[in-house]
Backbone as numpy.savetxt, mean C-alpha at the origin, in Angstrom:
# Nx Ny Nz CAx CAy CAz Cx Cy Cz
-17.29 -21.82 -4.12 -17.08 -21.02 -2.94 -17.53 -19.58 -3.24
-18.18 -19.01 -2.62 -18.65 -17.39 -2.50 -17.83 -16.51 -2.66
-18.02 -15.44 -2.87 -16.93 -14.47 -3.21 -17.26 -13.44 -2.00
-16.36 -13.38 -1.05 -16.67 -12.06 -0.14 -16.30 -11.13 -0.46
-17.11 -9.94 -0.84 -16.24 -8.73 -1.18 -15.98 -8.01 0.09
-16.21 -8.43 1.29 -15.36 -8.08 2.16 -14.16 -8.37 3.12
-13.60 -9.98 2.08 -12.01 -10.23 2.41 -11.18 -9.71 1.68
-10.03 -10.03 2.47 -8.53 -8.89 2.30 -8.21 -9.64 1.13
-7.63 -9.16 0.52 -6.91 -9.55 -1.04 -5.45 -10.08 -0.82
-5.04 -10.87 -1.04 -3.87 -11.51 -0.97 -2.67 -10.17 -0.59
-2.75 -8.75 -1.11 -1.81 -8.12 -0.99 -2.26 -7.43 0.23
-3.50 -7.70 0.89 -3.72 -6.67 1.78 -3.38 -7.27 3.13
-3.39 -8.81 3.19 -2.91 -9.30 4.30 -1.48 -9.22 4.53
-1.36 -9.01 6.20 -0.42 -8.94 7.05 0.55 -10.25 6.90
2.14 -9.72 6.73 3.08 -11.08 6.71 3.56 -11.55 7.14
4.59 -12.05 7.91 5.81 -12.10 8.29 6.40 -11.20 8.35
7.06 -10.64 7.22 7.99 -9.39 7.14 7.87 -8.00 8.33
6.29 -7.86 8.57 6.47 -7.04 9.70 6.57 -5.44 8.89
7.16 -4.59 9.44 7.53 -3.65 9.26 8.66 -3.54 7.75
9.23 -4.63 7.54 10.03 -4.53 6.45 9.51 -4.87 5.13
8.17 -5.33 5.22 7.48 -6.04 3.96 7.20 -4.83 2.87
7.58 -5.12 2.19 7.57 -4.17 0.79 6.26 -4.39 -0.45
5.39 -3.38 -1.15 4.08 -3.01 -1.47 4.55 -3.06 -3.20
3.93 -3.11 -4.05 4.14 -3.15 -5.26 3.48 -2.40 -5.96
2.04 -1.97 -5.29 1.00 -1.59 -5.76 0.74 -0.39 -5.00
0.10 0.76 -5.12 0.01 2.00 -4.74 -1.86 2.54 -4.89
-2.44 2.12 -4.08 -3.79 2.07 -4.43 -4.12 3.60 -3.06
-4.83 5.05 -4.24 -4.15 6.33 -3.78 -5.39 6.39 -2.65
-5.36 6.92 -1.72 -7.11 7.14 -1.22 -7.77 8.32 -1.24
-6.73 9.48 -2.51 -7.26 10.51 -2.60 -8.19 10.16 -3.49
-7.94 9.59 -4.67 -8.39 9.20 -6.37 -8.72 7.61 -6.51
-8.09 6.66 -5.95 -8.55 5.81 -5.89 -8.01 5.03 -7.30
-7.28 5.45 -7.35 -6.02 5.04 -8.79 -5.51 3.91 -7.85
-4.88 2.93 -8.94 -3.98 2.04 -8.59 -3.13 1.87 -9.74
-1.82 2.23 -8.76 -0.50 2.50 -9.58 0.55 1.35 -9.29
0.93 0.56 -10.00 1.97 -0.51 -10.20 3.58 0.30 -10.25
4.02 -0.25 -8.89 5.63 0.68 -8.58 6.33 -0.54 -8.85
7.27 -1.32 -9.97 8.36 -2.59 -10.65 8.80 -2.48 -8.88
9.80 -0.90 -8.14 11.10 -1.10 -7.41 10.02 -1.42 -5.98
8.96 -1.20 -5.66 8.25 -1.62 -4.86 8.30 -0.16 -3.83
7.96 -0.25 -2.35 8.06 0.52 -1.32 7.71 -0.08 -0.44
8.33 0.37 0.91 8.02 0.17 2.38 8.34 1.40 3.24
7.94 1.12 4.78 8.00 1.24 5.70 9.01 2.80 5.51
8.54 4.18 5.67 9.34 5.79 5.42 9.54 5.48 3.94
9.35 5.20 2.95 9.06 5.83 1.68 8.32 6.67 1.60
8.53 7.74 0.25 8.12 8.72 -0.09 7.52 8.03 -1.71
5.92 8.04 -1.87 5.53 7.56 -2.92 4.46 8.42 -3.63
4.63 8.31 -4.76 4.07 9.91 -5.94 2.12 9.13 -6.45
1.51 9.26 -6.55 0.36 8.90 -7.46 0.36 9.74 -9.04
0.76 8.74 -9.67 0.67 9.24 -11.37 -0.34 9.63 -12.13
-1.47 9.45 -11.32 -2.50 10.02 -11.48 -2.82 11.44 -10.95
-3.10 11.47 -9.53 -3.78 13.07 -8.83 -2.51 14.09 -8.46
-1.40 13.09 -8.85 0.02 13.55 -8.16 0.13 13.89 -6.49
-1.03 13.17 -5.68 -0.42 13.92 -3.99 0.87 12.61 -3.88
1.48 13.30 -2.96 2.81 12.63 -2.68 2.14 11.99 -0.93
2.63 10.89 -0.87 2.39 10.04 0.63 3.85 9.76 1.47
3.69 9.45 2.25 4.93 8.62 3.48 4.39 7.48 3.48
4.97 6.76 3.93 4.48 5.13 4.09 4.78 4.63 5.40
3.90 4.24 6.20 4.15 3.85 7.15 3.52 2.46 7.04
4.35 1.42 7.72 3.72 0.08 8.02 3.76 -0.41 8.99
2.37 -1.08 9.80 2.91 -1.70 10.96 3.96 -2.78 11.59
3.68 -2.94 12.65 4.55 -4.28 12.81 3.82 -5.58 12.22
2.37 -5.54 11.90 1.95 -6.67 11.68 1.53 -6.69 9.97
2.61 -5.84 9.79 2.49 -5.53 7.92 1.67 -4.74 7.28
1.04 -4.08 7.98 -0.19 -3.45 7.29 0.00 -2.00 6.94
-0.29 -1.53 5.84 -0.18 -0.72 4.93 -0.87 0.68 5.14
0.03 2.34 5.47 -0.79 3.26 5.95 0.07 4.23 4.99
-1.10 5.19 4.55 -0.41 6.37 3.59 -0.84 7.71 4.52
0.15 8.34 4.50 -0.28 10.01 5.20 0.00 10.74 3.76
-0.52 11.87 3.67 -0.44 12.80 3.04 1.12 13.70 3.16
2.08 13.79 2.40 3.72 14.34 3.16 3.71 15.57 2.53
């Protein structure tokens, strides 16, 4: 089978959970670091990049999907 490098990655698809589904991974879009968080985050977390250090909010939709603002 082909490899699309333009499908969603198992963590990037939308779940069930909705708005409550919780992220493990912290991939920054200032730096482009990807940071492994053990306690996880969702939906109004406040999450750090250990790399460039900007700090984000987390917003998620209802259909799970994953948005960082700058806080």
């Amino acid at each position: 089978m082909p490899n699309d490098p333009d499908a969603l990655d198992d963590d990037d698809e939308p779940r069930d959970e909705g708005r409550r589904r919780k992220f493990r991974e912290l991939e920054c879009p200032e730096c482009s670091a990807v940071t492994p968080l053990d306690d996880g985050f969702g939906d109004g977390d406040d999450v750090l990049c250990c790399y460039c250090g900007m700090e984000f909010r987390v917003a998620v939709s209802e259909g799970g999907r994953l948005k960082l603002r700058e806080s």
